[in-house]
C-alpha positions as CSV (number, residue, x, y, z in Angstrom):
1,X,93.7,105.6,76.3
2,X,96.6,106.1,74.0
3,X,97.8,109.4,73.4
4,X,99.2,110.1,69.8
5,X,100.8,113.9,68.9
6,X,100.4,113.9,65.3
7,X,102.7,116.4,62.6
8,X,101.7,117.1,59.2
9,X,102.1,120.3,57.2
10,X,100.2,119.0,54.2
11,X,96.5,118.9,55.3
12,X,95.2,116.6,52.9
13,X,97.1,114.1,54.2
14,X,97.0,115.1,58.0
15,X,93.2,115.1,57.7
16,X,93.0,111.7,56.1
17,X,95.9,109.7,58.3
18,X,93.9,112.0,61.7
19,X,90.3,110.4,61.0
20,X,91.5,107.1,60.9
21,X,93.9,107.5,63.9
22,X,91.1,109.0,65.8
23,X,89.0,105.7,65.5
24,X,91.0,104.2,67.8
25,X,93.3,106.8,69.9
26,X,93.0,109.9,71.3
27,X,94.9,112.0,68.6
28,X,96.0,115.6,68.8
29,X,96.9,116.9,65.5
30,X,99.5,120.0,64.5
31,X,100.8,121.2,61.5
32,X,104.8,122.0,62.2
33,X,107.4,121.0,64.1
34,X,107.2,124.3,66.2
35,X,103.0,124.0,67.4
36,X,104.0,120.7,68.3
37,X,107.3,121.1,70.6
38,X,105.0,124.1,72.4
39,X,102.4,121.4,72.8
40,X,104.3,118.6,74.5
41,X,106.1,121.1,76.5
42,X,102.6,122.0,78.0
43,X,101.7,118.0,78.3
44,X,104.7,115.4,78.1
45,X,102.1,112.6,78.7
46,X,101.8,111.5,74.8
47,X,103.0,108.4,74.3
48,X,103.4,108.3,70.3
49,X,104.8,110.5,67.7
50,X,103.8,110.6,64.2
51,X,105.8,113.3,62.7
52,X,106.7,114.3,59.0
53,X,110.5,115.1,58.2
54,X,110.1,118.0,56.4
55,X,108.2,121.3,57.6
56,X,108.0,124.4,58.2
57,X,109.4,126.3,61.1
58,X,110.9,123.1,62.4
59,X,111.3,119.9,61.0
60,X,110.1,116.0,62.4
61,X,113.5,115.3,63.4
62,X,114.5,118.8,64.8
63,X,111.2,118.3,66.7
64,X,111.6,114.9,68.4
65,X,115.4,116.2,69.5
66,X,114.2,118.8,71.3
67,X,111.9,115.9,72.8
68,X,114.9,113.6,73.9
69,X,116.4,117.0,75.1
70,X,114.0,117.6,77.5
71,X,114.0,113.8,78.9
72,X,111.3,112.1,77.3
73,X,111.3,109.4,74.7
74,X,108.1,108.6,73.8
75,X,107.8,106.0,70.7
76,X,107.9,107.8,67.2
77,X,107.4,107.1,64.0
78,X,108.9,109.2,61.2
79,X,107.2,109.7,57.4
80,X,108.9,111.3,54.5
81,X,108.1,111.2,50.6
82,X,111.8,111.0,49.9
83,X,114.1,107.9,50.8
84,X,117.3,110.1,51.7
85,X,120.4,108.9,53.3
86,X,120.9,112.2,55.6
87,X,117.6,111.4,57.4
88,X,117.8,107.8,57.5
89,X,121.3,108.7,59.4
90,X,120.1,111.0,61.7
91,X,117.2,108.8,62.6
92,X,119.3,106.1,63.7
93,X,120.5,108.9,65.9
94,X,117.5,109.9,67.2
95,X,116.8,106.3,67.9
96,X,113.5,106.2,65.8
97,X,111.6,103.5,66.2
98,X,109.7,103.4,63.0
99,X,109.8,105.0,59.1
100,X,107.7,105.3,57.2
101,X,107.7,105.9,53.1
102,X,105.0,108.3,52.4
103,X,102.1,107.9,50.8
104,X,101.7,105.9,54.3
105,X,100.1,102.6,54.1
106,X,97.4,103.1,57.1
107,X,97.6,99.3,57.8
108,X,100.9,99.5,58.4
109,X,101.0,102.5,60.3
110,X,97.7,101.3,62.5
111,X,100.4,97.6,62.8
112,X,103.0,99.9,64.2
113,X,101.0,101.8,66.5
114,X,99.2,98.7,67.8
115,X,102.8,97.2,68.5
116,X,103.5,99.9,70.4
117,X,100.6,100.0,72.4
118,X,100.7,96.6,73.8
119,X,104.5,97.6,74.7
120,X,103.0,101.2,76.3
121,X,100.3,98.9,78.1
122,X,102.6,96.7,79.5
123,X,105.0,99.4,80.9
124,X,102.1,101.3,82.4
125,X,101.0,98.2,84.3
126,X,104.5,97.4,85.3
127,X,104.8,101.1,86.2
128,X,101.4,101.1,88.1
129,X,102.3,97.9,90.4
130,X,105.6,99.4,91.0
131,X,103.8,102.2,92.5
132,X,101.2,100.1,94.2
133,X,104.5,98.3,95.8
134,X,106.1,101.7,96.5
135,X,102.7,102.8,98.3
136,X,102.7,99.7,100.7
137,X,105.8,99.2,101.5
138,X,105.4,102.8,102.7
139,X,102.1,102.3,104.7
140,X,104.2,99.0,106.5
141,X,107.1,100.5,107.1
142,X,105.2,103.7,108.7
143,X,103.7,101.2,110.5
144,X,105.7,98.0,111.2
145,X,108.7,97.2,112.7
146,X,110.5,95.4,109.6
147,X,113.7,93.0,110.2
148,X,115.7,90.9,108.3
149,X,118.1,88.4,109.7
150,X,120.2,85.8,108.0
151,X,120.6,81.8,108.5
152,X,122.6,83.0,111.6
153,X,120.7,84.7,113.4
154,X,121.9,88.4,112.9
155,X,120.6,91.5,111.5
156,X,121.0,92.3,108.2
157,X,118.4,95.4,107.5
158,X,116.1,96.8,109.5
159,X,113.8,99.8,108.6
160,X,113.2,103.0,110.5
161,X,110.5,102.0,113.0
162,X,112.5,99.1,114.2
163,X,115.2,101.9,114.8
164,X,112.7,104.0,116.6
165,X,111.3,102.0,118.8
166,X,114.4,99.3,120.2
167,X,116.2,102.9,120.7
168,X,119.5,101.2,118.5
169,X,121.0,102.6,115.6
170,X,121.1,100.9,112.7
171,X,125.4,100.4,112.9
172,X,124.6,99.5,116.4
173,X,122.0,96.4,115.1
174,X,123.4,95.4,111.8
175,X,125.6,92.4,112.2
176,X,124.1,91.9,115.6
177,X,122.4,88.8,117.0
178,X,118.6,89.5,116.8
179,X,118.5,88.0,120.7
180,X,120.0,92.2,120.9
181,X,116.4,92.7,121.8
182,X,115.2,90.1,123.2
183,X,113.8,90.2,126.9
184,X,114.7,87.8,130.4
185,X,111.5,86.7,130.3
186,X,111.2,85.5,127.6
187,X,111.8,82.0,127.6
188,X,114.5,81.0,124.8
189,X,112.2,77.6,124.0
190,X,110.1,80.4,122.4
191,X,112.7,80.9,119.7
192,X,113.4,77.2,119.2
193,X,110.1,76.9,118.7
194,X,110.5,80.0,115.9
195,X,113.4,78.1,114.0
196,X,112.1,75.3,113.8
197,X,109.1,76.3,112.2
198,X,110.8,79.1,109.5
199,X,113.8,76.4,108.8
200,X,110.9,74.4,107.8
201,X,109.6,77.2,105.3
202,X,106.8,78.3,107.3
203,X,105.3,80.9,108.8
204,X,106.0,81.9,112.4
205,X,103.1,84.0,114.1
206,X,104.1,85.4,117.4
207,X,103.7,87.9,120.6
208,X,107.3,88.8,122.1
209,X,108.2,91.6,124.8
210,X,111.7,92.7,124.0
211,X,113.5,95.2,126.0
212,X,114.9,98.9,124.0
213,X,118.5,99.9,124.2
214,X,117.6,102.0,127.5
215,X,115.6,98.7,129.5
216,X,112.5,99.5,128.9
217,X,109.6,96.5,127.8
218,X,107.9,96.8,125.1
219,X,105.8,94.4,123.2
220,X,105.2,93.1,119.6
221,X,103.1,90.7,117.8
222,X,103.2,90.1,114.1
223,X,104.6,87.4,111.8
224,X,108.5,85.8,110.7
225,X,108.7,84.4,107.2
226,X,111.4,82.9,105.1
227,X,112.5,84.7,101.9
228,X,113.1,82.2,99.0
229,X,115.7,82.0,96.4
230,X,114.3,81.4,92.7
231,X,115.6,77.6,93.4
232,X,113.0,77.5,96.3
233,X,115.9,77.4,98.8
234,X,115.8,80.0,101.6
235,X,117.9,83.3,101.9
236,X,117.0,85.0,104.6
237,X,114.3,85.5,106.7
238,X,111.7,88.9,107.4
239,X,110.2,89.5,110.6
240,X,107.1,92.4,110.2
241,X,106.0,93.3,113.6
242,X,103.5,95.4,115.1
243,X,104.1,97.4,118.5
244,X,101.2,96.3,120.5
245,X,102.4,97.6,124.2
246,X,99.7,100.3,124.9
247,X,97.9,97.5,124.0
248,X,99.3,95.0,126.6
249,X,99.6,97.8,129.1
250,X,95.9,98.8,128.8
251,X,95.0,94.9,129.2
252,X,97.1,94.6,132.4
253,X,95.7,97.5,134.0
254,X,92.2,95.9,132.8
255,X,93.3,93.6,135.0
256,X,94.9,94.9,137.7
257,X,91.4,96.7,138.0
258,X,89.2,93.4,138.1
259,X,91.7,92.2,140.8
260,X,91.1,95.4,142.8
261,X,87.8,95.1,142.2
262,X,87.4,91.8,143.3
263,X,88.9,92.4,146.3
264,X,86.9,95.0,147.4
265,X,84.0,92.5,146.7
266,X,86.0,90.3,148.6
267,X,86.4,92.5,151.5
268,X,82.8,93.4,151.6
269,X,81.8,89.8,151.2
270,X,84.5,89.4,154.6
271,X,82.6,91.9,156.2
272,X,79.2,90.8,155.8
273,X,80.2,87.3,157.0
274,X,81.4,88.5,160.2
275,X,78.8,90.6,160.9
276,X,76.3,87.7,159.9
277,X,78.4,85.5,162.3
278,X,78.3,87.8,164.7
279,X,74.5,88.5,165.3
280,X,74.0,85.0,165.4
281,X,75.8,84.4,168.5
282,X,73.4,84.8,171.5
283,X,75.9,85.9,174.0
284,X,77.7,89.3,174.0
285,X,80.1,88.9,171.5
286,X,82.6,91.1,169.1
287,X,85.0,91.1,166.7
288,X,87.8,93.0,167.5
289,X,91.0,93.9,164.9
290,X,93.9,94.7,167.0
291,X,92.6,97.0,169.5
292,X,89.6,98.3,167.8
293,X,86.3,96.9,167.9
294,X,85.0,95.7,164.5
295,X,82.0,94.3,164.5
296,X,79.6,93.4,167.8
297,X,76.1,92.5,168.3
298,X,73.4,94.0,170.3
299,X,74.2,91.8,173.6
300,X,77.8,93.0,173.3
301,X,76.4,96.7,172.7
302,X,74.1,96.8,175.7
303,X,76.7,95.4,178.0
304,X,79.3,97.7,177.0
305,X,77.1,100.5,177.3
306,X,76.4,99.3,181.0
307,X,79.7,99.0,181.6
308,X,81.5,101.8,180.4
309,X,80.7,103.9,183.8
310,X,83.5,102.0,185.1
311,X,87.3,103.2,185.7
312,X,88.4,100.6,182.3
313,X,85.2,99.9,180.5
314,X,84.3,96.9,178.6
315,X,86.4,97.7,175.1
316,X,89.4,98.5,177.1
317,X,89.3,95.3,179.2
318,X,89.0,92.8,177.1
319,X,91.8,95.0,174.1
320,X,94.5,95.1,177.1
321,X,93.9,92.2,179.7
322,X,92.5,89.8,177.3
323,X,94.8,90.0,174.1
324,X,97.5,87.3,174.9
325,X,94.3,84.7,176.9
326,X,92.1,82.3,175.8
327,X,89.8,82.9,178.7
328,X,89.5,85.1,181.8
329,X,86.6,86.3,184.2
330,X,86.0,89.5,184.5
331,X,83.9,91.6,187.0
332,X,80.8,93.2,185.0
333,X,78.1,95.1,186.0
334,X,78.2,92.9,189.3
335,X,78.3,89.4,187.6
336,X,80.8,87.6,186.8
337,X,81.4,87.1,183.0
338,X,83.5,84.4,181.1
339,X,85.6,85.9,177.9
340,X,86.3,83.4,175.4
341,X,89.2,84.6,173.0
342,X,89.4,82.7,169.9
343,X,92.1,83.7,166.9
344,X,90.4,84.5,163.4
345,X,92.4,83.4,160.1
346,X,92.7,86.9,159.1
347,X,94.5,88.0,162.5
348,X,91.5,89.6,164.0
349,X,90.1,88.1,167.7
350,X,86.4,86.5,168.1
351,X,85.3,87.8,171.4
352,X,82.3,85.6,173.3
353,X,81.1,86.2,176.8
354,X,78.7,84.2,179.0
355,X,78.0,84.3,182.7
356,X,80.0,82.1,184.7
């Protein structure tokens, strides 16, 4: 609501010109020059003056000087039962906005007011998206890396987080290529494809890894637009980017994870096979993996175990004698036993031995 600091010293007409004011704005009344300089001192925030010339202790226009002296200049509006030249003069001075010949003609004082008003709105709106704008381009640039490159391809501004996180000074980027940044691998068809689209006037949506003054990756994902001249031609163009690499870096070691993981399901999966293979052999068979037995069934077990009385046992035949043969006969247990070597895919032997 509209704040109005009204100054009379004659309280017929203060109280009059007060209840009529009060309809519409929020009025604070005093009676001299002096109550109302200690007033606005302890609350700047009114946006109109209605003062008298002449009072006591201090007069209108000593009043609303002391005012400007302070930094403020809220809209006033001066009245005076006398039409004198010295005040007029230092009015103009003062840079009053209004006068007013007293008696005051509430119509015309309530038309003045209501001028000013729609002026005070308008500024406090303007003032109020100002500070909306001020408030996000704060939260994006705490947040986003902001660029802006010209028709050529090089910096021209870049804010603080762009700084911070490519590890280049700001002398170090401005007039600089914006391929400063860019990483081998990424392709450059990826930023043909870019200017083809923002030449175009559009919007470019994309995920980049670039590489910081130092080497290290990093990756960002966010948007490049162009900026427009009031002829609808394009200036410049604004990248706004977002770092996203703990997010990239937590998604690859997702992955690096499930491929782990699925090669441990894959190893076990291995495993199960051979043994299954194994045990459905009939004959004394193994598995062996370089020299060490892997897998074997029951056959093999029992005729190991029989064996292994001897000078070289079973194991230690067939790892040494048998590793570069496709077949031998050995001496077991008093029979003669055929060994059947056969190469798996994985490197690892298939063992099978039958009487001969």
């Amino acid at each position: 609501m509209i704040k109005i600091l009204y100054v009379e010293d004659e309280p017929s007409a203060a109280q009059v010109t007060t209840r009529i004011l009060s309809k519409f704005y929020n009025v604070t009344y005093r009676k001299n020059g002096q109550e109302a300089l200690d007033t606005f001192i302890e609350d700047p925030t009114y946006d109109i003056i209605v003062t008298d010339i002449q009072m006591p202790l201090m007069s209108g226009l000593e009043f609303l000087g002391k005012v400007k002296e302070l930094g403020y200049n809220p809209f006033s509006i001066v009245t005076s039962a006398h039409n004198e030249f010295s005040f007029l003069v230092q009015a103009i001075e003062l840079r009053i906005n209004k006068f007013l010949i007293k008696p005051i003609n509430a119509n015309i004082l309530l038309e003045y007011i209501r001028e000013f008003t729609s002026i005070i709105t308008t500024r406090k709106e303007l003032q109020n998206q100002k500070q909306r704008y001020e408030n996000l381009k704060h939260i994006i640039n705490q947040h986003s890396l902001i660029s802006i490159i010209n028709e050529n391809g090089e910096l021209i501004d870049v804010n603080e987080k762009f700084m911070k996180v490519s590890g280049y000074g700001k002398d170090e980027l401005i007039g600089q290529k914006c391929s400063i940044v860019k990483h081998p691998n990424t392709p450059q068809s990826y930023f043909h494809s870019m200017w083809d689209t923002i030449t175009k006037g559009e919007i470019f949506h994309l995920e980049v890894q670039n590489l910081t003054k130092n080497g290290k990756s990093y990756w960002l994902r966010g948007i490049v637009s162009p900026i427009f001249n009031n002829d609808h031609t394009i200036k410049e163009y604004m990248s706004i980017m977002e770092d996203i690499t703990n997010e990239i870096e937590q998604q690859q070691h997702i992955e690096q994870l499930k491929k782990e993981k699925e090669l441990q399901y894959l190893q076990k999966a291995v495993k199960v096979s051979e043994q299954a293979l194994i045990d459905l052999i009939p004959l004394p068979s193994a598995i062996f993996d370089g020299d060490i037995l892997a897998y074997q069934n029951s056959e093999f077990q029992n005729l190991f175990l029989l064996d292994s009385t001897k000078e070289k046992n079973l194991f230690e035949l067939i790892s040494t004698d048998c590793i570069e043969l496709e077949t031998k006969v050995f001496d077991l247990i008093g029979e003669n036993y055929l060994v059947k070597l056969q190469q798996l895919d994985d490197g690892k032997k298939l063992i099978i031995l039958a009487r001969s």
